[in-house]
C-alpha positions as CSV (number, residue, x, y, z in Angstrom):
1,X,83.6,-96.6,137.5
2,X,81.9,-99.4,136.1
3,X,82.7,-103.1,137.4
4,X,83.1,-106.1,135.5
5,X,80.1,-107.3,136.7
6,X,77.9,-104.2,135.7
7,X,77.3,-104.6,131.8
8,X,75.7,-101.3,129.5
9,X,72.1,-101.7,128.7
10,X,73.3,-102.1,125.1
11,X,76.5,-101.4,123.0
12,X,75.2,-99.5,120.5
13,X,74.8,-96.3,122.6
14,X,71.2,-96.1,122.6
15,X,70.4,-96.8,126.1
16,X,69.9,-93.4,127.8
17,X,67.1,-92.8,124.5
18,X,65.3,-95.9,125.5
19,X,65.2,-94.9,129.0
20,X,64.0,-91.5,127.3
21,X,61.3,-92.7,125.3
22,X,60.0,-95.6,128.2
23,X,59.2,-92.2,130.3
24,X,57.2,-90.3,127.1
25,X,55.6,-93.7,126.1
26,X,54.5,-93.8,130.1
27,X,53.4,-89.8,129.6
28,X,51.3,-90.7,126.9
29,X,49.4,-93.7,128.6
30,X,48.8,-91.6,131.7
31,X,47.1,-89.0,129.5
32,X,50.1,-86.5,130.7
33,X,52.5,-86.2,127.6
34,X,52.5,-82.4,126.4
35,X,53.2,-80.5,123.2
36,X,53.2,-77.2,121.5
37,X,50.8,-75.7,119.8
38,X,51.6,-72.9,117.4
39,X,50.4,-69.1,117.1
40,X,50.8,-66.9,114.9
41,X,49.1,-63.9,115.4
42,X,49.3,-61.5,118.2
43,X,47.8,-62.2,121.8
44,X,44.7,-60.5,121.3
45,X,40.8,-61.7,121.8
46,X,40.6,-64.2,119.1
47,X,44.4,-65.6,117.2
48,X,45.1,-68.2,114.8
49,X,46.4,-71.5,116.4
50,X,47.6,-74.3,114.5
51,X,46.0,-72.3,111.5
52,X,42.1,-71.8,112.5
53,X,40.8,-69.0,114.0
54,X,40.1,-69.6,117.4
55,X,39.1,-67.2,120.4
56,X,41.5,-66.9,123.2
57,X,40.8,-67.8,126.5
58,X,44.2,-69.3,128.1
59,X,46.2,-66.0,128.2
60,X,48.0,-64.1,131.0
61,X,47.2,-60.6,128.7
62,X,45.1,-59.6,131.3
63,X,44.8,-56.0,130.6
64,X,45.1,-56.5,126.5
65,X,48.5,-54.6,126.5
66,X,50.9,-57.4,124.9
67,X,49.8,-55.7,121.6
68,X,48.9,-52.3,122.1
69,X,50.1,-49.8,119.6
70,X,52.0,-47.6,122.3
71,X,54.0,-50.6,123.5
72,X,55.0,-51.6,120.3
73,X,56.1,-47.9,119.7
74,X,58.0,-47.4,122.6
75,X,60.4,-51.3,122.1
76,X,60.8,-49.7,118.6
77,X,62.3,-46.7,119.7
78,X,64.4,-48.0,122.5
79,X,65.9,-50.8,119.9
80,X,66.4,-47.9,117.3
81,X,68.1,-46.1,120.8
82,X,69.9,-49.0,122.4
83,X,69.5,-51.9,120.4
84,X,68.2,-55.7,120.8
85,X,69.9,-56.9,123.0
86,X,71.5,-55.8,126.2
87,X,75.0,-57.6,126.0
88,X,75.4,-59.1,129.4
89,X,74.4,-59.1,132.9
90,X,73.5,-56.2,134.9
91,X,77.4,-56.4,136.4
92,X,79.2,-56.6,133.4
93,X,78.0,-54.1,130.8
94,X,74.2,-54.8,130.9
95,X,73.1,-52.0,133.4
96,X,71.1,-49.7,131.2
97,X,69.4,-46.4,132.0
98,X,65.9,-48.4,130.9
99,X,66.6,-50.9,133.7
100,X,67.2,-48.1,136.3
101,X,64.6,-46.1,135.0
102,X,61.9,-49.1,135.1
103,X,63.4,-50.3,139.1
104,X,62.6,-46.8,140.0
105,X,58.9,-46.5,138.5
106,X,58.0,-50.1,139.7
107,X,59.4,-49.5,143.2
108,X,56.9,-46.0,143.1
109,X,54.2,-47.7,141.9
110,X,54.3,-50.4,144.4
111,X,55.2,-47.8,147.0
112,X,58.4,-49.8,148.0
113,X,62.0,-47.9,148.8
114,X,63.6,-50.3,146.2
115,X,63.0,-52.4,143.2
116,X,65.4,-55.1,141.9
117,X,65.0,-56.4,138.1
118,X,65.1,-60.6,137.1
119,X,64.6,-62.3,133.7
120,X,61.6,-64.0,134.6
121,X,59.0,-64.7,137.4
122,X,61.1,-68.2,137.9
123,X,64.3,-66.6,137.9
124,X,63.2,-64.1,140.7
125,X,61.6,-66.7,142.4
126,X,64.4,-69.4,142.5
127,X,67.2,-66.6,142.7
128,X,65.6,-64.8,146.0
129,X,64.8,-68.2,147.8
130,X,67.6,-69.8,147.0
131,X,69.9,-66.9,147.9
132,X,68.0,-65.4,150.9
133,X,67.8,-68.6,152.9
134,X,70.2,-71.4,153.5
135,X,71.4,-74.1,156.0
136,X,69.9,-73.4,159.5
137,X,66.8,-71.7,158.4
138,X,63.2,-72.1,157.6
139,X,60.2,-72.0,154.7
140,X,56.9,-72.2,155.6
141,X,55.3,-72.5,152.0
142,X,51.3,-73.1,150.7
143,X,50.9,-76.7,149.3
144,X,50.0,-74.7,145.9
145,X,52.4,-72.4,145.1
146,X,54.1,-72.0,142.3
147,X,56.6,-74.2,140.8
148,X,59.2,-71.5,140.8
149,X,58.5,-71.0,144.7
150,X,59.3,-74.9,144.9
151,X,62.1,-75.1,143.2
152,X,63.4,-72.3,144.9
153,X,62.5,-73.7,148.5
154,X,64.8,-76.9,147.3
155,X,67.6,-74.9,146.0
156,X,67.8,-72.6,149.6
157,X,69.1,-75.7,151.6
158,X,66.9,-74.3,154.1
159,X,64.3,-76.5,155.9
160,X,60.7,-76.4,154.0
161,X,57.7,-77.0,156.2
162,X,54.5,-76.6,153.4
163,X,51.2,-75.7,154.9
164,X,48.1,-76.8,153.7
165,X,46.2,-74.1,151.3
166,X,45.4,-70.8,152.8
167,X,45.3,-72.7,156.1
168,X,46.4,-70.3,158.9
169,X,46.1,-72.6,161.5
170,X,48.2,-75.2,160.3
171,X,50.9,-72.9,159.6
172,X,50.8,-71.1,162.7
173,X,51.1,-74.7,164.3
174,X,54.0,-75.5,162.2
175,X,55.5,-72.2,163.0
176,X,55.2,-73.2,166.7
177,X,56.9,-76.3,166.7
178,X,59.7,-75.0,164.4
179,X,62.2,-73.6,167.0
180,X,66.5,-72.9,166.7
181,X,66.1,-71.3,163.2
182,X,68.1,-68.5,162.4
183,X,65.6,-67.2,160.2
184,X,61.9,-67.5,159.5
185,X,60.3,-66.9,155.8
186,X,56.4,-67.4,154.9
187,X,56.1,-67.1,150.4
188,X,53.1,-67.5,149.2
189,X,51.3,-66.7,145.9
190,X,48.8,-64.0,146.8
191,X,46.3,-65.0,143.3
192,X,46.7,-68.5,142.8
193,X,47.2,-69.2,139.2
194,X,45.2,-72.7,138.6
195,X,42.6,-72.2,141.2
196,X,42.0,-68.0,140.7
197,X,41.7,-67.8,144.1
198,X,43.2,-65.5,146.5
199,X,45.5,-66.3,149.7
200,X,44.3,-64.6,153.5
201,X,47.1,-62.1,153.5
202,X,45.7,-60.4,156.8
203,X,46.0,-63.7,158.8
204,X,49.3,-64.3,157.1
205,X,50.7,-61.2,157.6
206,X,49.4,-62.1,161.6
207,X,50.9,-65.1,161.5
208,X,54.5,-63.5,160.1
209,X,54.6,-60.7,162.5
210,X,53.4,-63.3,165.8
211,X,56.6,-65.5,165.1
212,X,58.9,-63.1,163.8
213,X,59.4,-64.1,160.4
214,X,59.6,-62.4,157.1
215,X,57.0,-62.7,154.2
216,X,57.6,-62.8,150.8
217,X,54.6,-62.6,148.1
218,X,54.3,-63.7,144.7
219,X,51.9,-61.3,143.1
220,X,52.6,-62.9,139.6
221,X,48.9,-63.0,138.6
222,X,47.6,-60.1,140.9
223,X,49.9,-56.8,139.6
224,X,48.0,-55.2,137.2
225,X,44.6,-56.9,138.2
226,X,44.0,-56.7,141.8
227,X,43.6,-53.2,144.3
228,X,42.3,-50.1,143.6
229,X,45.4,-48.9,141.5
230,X,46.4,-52.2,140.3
231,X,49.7,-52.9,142.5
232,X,48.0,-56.3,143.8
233,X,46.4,-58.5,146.0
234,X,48.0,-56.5,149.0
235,X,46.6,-53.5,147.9
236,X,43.5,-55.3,147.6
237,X,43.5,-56.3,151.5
238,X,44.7,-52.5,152.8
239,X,48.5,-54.4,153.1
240,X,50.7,-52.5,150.8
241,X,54.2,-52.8,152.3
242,X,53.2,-55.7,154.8
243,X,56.0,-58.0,153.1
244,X,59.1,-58.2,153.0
245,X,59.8,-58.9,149.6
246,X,56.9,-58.8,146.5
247,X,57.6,-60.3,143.5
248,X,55.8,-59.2,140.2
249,X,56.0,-60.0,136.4
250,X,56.1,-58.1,133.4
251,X,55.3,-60.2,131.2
252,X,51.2,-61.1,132.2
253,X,48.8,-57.6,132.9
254,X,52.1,-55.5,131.8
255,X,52.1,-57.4,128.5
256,X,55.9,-57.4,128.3
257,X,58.3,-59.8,129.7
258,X,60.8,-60.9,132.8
259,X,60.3,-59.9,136.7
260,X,60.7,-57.7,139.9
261,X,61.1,-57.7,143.3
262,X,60.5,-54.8,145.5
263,X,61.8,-54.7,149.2
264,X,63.9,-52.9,151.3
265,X,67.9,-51.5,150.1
266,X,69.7,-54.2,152.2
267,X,68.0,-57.0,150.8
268,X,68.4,-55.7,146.8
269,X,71.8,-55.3,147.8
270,X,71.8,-58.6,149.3
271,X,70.1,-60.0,146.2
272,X,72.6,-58.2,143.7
273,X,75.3,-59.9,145.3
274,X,74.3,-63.6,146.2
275,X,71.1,-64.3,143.3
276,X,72.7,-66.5,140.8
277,X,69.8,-66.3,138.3
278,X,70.4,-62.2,138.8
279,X,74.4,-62.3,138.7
280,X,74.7,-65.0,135.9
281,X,72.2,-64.1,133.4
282,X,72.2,-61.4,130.7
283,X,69.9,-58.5,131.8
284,X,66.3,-57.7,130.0
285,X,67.0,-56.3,126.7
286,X,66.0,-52.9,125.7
287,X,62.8,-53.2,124.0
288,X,61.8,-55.3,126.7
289,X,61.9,-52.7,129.1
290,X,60.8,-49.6,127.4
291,X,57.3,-51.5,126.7
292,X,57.1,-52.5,130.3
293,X,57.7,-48.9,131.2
294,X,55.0,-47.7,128.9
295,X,52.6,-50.8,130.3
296,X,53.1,-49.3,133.3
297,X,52.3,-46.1,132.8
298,X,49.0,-47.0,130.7
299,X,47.8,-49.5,133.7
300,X,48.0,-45.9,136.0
301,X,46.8,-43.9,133.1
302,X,43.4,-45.9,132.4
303,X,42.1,-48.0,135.3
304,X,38.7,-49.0,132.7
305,X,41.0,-51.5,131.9
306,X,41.0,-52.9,135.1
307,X,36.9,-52.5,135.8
308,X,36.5,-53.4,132.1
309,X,38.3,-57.0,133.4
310,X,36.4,-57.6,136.3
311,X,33.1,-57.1,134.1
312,X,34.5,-60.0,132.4
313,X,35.6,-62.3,134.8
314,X,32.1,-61.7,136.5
315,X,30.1,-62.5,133.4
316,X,32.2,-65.4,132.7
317,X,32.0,-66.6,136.3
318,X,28.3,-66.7,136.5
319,X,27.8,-68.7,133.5
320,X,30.3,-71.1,134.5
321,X,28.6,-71.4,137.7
322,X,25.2,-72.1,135.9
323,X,26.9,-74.6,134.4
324,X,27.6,-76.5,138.2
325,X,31.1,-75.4,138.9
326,X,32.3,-73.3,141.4
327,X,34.3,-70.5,141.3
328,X,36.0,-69.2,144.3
329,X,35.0,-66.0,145.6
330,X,35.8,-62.9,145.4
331,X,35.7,-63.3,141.6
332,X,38.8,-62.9,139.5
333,X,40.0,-63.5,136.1
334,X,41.6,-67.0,136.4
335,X,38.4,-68.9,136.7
336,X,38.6,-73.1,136.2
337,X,36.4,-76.1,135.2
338,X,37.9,-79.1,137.3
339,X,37.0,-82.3,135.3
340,X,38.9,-84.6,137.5
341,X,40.9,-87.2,135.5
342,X,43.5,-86.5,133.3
343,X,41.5,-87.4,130.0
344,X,38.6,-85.8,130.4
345,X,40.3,-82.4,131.0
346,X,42.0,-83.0,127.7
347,X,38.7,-84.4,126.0
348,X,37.1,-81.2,126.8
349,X,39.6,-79.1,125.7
350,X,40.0,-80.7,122.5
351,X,35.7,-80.3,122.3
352,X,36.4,-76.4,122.7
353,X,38.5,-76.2,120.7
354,X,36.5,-77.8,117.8
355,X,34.1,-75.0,118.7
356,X,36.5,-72.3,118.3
357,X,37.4,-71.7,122.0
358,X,41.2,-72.6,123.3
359,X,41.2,-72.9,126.9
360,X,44.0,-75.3,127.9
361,X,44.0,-78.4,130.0
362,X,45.7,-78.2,132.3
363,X,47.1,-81.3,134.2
364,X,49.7,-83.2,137.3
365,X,52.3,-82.1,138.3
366,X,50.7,-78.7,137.8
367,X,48.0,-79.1,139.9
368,X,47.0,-82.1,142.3
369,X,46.3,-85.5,141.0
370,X,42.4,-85.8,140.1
371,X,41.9,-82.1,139.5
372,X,43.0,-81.8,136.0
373,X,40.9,-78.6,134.7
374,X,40.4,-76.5,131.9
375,X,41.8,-73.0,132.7
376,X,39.7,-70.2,131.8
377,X,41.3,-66.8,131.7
378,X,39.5,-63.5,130.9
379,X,41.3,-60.3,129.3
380,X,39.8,-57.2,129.4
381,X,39.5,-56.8,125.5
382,X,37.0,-59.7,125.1
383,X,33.8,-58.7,124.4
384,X,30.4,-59.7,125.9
385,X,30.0,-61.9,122.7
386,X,33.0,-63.6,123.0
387,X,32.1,-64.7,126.7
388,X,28.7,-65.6,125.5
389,X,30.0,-67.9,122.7
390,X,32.9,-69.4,124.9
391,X,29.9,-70.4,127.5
392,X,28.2,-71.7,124.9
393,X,31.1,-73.4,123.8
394,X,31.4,-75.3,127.4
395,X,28.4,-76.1,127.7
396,X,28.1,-78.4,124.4
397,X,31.3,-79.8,124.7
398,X,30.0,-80.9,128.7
399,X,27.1,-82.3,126.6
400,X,29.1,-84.2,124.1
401,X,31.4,-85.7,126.5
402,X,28.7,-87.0,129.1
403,X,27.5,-88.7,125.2
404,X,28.4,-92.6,125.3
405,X,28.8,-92.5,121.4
406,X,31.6,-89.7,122.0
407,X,35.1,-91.2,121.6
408,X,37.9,-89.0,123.5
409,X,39.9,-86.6,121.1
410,X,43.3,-87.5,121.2
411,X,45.9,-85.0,122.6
């Protein structure tokens, strides 16, 4: 209750939007205020944005499925089946045969005994943390994960210890001095999404099964991309069922949309009964999941796609490496030119863009302060030409920003 003393910024009922607009006018002097920018064409190799034809180079269509004719087909067919929508949450009415169907083929695929559906990678993110551990235990989380991952650390109520990136050591020393927990979790991105880089799963899994605790990995960016078959990072490392919980999206190599998990029974029963973003949130509608279904039979059906990809991100890596950025090793298709400060990334992207080549900046809180980047990512259905002409698109917009005559491109 408000005193006599205490007085309303105004009377007029304005003051929350002038508290609103102080924080977007202090966005747009620290070169950190976003917008939209509109497509209207499908996610393919080049799409128009904002009305010009521009080549794509900022999307999570790794595998080029979002738009492939069989896909398209099969969310036809299930809306001509089911419908468009699914009506309500898996424990009302909105447990479908396609939802059953698709928990049973991911859970095979990833060679897990069960699979448990979410509406998005930060729904199955915040709704596992946040539901798996609470008072009286403890995360142990990389200093670059995901925001989902963070947000779901400070729903859990659980203590969070963060580790620095892919640093072992420090978390096994954290892990050491963290005693009286109930229960111990390690989560992790396995491909991290701004860097492309991938996290040391053998030593982690080490470091889980030294101090007893479970692991949890985010294989967002790696399903579809990374292993033999394409189940992930894990696969890539010879760890296929070395965590406790993996969670994967439909909606980036599978070209569809929402999330998984796959782990033991007792934990999807665990999940089904305490993950609010599962329990209160209408369930994946039809189309939805008859496309991911048919993604993921094509990602088994035709691994090209896959090789075709890390063609790609190779060619793409070495010429950004001509050009005097690194690019962590081994090579995969999230590849980024760090600029630094928060206008120059956006300069830059603004300079590719007037050469026909949309790779977004990328800025804090997303990634740490002075590393604001463009964020090149490849898809297997770019051609050698259009890698050719993005390099080239790089390298004279590096040239015409390092030109004092250049004024910087507003956002």
């Amino acid at each position: 209750m408000r005193t006599d003393n205490e007085k309303p910024l105004n009377n007029t009922g304005e003051g929350p939007y002038l508290l609103i607009e102080d924080r977007l006018k202090k966005l747009r002097s620290e070169d950190r205020y976003r917008f939209l920018r509109r497509v209207d064409t499908a996610q393919e190799a080049r799409i128009t944005l904002d009305g010009a034809s521009v080549l794509l180079f900022c999307s999570n269509n790794y595998l080029g499925l979002a738009n492939h004719p069989e896909l398209q087909a099969a969310a036809c067919e299930a809306v001509n089946r089911f419908g468009c929508g699914s009506g309500a949450s898996r424990l009302i009415s909105g447990n479908m045969s396609l939802h059953e169907q698709l928990e049973e083929e991911l859970a095979r695929f990833k060679q897990y005994p069960s699979c448990i559906l979410f509406g998005s990678g930060y729904a199955a993110n915040v709704g596992i943390l946040s539901s798996l551990m609470e008072t009286g235990d403890v995360i142990f989380s990389d200093s670059l994960n995901h925001a989902s991952i963070i947000d779901g650390c400070r729903l859990s109520r659980a203590d969070v210890k963060i580790y620095r990136h892919g640093d072992t050591d420090h978390l096994a020393s954290l892990m050491e001095e963290a005693t009286g927990y109930r229960k111990r979790l390690i989560v992790t991105d396995t491909l991290f999404s701004m860097d492309g880089d991938l996290a040391p799963l053998p030593d982690l899994v080490r470091v889980a099964r030294r101090y007893d605790s479970m692991l949890m990995l985010d294989e967002a960016h790696a399903v579809g991309v990374m292993g033999d078959n394409g189940r992930g990072a894990a696969e890539y490392f010879g760890l296929d069922d070395a965590a406790d919980i993996s969670v994967g999206t439909l909606g980036k190599a599978l070209g569809s949309f929402g999330a998984f998990a796959v782990c033991r029974p007792e934990i999807r029963e665990y999940l089904v009964n305490h993950a609010r973003s599962l329990i209160y949130s209408t369930s994946l509608p039809p189309p939805v999941l008859a496309a991911a279904l048919k993604a993921l039979e094509i990602l088994q059906a035709e691994p090209e796609r896959r090789a075709r990809l890390a063609e790609n991100s190779d060619r793409l890596a070495r010429g950004i490496r001509a050009l005097g950025f690194s690019v962590p090793e081994p090579v995969t298709p999230i590849q980024s030119v760090v600029m630094g400060e928060e206008a120059k990334a956006m300069s830059l992207c603004e300079q590719l863009l007037l050469r026909g080549v949309y790779a977004q900046g990328i800025r804090p809180p997303t990634v740490p302060p002075e590393t604001s980047r463009i964020r090149f990512s490849l898809m297997a259905t770019h051609t050698d030409k259009d890698i050719r002409d993005a390099l080239d698109a790089l390298s004279s917009s590096l040239a015409a920003l390092s030109s004092p005559s250049l004024l910087r491109a507003g956002e």
